[in-house]
C-alpha positions in Angstrom: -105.6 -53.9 -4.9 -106.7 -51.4 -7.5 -104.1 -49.6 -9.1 -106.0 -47.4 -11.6 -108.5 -44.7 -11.0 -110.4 -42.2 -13.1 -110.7 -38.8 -11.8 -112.8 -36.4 -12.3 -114.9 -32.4 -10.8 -118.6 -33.0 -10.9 -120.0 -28.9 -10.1 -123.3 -28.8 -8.8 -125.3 -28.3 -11.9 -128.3 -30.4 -13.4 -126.5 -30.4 -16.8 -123.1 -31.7 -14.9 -125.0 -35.0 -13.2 -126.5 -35.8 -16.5 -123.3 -36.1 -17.6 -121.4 -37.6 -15.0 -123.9 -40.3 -14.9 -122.7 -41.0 -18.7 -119.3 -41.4 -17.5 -120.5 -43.9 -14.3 -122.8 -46.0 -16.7 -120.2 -47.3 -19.0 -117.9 -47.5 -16.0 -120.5 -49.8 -14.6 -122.0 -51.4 -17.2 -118.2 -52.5 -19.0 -117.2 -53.8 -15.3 -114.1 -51.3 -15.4 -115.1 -50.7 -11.4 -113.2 -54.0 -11.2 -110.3 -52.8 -12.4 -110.5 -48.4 -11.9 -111.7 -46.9 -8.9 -113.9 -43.6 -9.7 -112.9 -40.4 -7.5 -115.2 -37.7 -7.6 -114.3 -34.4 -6.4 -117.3 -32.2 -6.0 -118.8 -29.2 -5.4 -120.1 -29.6 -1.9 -123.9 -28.4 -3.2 -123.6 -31.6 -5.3 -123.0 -34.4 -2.7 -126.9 -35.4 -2.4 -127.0 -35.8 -6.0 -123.7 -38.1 -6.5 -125.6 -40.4 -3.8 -127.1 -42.4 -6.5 -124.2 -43.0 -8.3 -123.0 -46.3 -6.1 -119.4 -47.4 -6.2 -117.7 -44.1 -6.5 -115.1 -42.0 -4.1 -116.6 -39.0 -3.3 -114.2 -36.3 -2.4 -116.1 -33.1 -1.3 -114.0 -29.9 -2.7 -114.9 -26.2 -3.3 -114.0 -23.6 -5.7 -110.5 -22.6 -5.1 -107.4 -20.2 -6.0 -109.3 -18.8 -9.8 -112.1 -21.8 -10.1 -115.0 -19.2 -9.6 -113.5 -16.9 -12.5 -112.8 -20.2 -14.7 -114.8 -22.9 -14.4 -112.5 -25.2 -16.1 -109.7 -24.8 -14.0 -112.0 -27.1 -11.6 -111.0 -30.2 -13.2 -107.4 -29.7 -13.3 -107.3 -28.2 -9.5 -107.2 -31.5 -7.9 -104.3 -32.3 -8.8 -102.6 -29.5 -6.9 -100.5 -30.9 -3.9 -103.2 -30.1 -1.2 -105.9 -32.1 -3.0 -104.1 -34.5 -5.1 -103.1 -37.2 -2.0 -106.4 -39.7 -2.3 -105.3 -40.1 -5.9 -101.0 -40.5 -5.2 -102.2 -44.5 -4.0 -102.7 -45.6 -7.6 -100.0 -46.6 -10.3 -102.2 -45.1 -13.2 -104.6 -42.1 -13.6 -107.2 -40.7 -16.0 -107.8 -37.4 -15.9 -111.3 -36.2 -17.9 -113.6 -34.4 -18.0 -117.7 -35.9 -17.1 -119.1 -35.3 -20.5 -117.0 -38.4 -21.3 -118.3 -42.5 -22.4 -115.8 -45.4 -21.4 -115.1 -48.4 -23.5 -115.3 -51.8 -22.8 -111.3 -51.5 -24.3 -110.1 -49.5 -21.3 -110.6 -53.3 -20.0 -106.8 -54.6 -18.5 -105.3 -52.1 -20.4 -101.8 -50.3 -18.8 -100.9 -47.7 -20.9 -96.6 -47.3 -21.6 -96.8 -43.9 -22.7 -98.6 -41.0 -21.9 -102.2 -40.9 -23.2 -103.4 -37.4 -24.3 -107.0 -36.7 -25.7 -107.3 -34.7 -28.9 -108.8 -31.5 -29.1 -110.0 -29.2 -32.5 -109.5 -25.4 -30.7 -107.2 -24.5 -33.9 -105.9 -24.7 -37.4 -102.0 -25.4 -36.9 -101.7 -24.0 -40.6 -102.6 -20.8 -38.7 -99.3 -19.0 -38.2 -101.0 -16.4 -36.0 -102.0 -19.3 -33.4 -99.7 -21.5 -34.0 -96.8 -18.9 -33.0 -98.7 -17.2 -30.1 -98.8 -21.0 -28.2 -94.8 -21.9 -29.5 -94.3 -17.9 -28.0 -95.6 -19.0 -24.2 -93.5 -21.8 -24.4 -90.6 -19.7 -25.5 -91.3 -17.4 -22.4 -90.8 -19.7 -20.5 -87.7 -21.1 -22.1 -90.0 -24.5 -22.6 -89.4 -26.8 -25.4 -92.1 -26.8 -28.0 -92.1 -30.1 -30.1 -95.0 -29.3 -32.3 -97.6 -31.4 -31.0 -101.0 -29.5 -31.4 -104.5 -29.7 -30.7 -103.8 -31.4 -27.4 -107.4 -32.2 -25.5 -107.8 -32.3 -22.3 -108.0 -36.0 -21.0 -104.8 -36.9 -19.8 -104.5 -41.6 -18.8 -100.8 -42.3 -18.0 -98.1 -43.1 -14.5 -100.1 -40.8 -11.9 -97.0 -39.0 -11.0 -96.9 -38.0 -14.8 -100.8 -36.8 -15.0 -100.0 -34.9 -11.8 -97.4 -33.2 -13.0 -98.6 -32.6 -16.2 -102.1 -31.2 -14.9 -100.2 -29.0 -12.2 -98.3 -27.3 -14.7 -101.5 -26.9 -16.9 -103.0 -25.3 -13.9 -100.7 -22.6 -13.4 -100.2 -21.6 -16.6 -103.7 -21.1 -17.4 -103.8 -19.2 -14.5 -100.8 -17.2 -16.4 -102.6 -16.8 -19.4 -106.0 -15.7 -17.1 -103.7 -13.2 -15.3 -102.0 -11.6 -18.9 -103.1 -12.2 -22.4 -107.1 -12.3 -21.5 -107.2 -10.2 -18.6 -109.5 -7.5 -20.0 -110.7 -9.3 -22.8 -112.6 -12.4 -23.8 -110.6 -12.9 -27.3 -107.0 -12.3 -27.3 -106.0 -9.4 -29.4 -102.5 -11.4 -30.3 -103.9 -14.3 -31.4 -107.7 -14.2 -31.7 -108.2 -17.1 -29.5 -111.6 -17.5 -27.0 -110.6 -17.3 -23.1 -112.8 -20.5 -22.9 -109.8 -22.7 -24.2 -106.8 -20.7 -22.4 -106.6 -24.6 -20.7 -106.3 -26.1 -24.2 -103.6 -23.8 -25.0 -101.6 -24.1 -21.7 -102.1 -28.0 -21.9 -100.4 -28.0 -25.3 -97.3 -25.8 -24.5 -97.4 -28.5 -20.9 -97.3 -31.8 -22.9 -94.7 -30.0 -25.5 -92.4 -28.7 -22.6 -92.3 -31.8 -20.2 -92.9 -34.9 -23.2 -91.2 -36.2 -26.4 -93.1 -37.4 -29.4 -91.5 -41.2 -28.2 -93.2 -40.6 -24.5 -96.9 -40.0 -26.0 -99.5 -41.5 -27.3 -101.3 -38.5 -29.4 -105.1 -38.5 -30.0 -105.8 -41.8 -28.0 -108.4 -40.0 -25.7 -111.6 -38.0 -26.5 -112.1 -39.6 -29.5 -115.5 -38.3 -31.9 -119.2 -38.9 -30.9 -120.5 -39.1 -33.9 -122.5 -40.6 -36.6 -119.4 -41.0 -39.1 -117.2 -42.5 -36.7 -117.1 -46.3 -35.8 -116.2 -47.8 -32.6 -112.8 -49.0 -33.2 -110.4 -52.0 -31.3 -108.4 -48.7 -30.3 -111.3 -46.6 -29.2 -110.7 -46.0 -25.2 -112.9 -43.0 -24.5 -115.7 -40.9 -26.4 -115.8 -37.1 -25.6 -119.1 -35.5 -26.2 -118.0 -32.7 -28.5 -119.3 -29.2 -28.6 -121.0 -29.0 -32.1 -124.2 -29.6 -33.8 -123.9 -33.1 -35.3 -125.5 -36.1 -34.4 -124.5 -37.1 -30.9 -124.7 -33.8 -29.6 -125.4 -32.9 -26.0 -126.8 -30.3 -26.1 -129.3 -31.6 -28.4 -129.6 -34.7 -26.1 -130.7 -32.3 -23.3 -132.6 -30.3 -24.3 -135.1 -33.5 -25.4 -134.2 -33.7 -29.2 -133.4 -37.0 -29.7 -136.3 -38.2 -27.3 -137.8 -40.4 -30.0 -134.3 -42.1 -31.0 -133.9 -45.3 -29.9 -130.7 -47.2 -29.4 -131.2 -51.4 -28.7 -128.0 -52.7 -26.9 -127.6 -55.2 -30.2 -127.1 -51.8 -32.1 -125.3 -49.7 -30.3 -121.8 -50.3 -31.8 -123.3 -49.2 -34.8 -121.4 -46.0 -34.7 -120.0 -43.6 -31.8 -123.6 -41.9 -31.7 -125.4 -44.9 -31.3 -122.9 -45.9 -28.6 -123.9 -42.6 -26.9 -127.3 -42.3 -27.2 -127.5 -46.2 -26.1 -125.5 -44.7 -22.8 -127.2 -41.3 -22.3 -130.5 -43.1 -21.9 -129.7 -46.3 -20.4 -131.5 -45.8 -16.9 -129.4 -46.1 -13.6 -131.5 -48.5 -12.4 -130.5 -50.9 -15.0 -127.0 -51.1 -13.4 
């Protein structure tokens, strides 16, 4: 019996396959379909599209509760109660997001703690930011432990992911609802709306963890050129900038003329990508 799965929202968008089929090739090709089931909860539009992806557990889901206002909120929704029982079966859980590349490391790994990705949405020297998240924790009477920069790939106990990602939910729905209602930056801090997740997934992990129950930074480590593929390297997160692996580059046809060998594609994390985003299904 498998006890582990990887879970992730796949919308129906050409850009959002392209990705997802990252995510399913290194699942594939590292074996970790012996070991992790794949759930897929969908956009219903995308269900043809996932049918060439074999292997996976398609779970047909549509926009609910404030998913058509914020996208993101897609890939934390399935883990509400009413969606959430398919994945209540498994002992351990990945939540992520599809931009993501697996490692052949994930292999019979269990983790103890907590595994939370690391994210780059602020300066922590920034007294502004760093007081606005500690003061939606303190509205809440939550505990703030000073753990920042928390990404958005969560791999522990189910029942803890759950938790964790139904609490991140509803606050960013809080957040939605108050400090960015009429406005795409907030006025008390300065932060984007696009990361009111990031923020509520900090104060989460702050409120319901210790430093002693998580593992910091183990997910959603760097994609690029600079950054070797380490023994500890679980997970690669295609990050939003401009170096070298960058998807956006990658699809809009920039690096058509790079070519990664499967001999060199440990090189570095971009080599590791770039060997994955072109690797054709077929060869699986």
């Amino acid at each position: 019996m498998i006890e582990k799965a990887i879970a992730v929202y796949v919308d129906a968008d050409d850009r959002i396959i392209s990705e997802f089929s990252w995510l399913w090739k290194t699942w594939k090709y590292h074996k970790l379909n012996e070991e992790y089931d794949l759930v897929v909860y969908h956009h219903p539009d995308a269900e043809e599209r996932l049918s060439v992806f074999k292997g996976i557990i398609k779970i047909e889901m549509p926009s609910i509760r404030m998913a058509d206002d914020y996208i993101f909120l897609k890939s934390h929704y399935f883990c509400m109660d009413e969606w959430s029982n398919p994945l209540t079966k498994y002992k351990y859980l990945m939540k992520t997001d599809c931009d993501v590349f697996l490692t052949e490391r994930l292999k019979g790994y269990s983790p103890k703690k907590l595994l939370v990705g690391q994210g780059s949405y602020y300066d922590p020297s920034d007294t502004l930011k760093y007081n606005f998240i500690k003061g939606i924790a303190d509205e809440f009477d939550f505990k703030y432990r000073g753990m920042t920069n928390i990404g958005d790939s969560f791999f522990g106990k189910t029942k803890h992911v759950l938790s964790s990602v139904i609490c991140q939910a509803l606050l960013t729905e809080h957040l939605l609802n108050t400090k960015f209602k009429k406005n795409q930056i907030c006025p008390e801090s300065g932060f984007n709306k696009g990361i009111a997740s990031m923020i509520a997934g900090e104060v989460t992990i702050n409120s319901i963890f210790s430093a002693q129950t998580v593992l910091l930074y183990a997910l959603d480590y760097m994609c690029w050129e600079s950054d070797e593929i380490c023994s500890d390297t679980l997970h690669i997160h295609a990050w939003h900038t401009g170096k070298k692996f960058s998807k956006h580059a990658f699809l809009k046809g920039e690096y058509n003329d790079w070519v990664v060998d499967e001999k060199d594609m440990y090189k570095d994390a971009a080599s590791y990508c770039q060997f994955f985003a072109t690797l054709p299904i077929e060869n699986l």
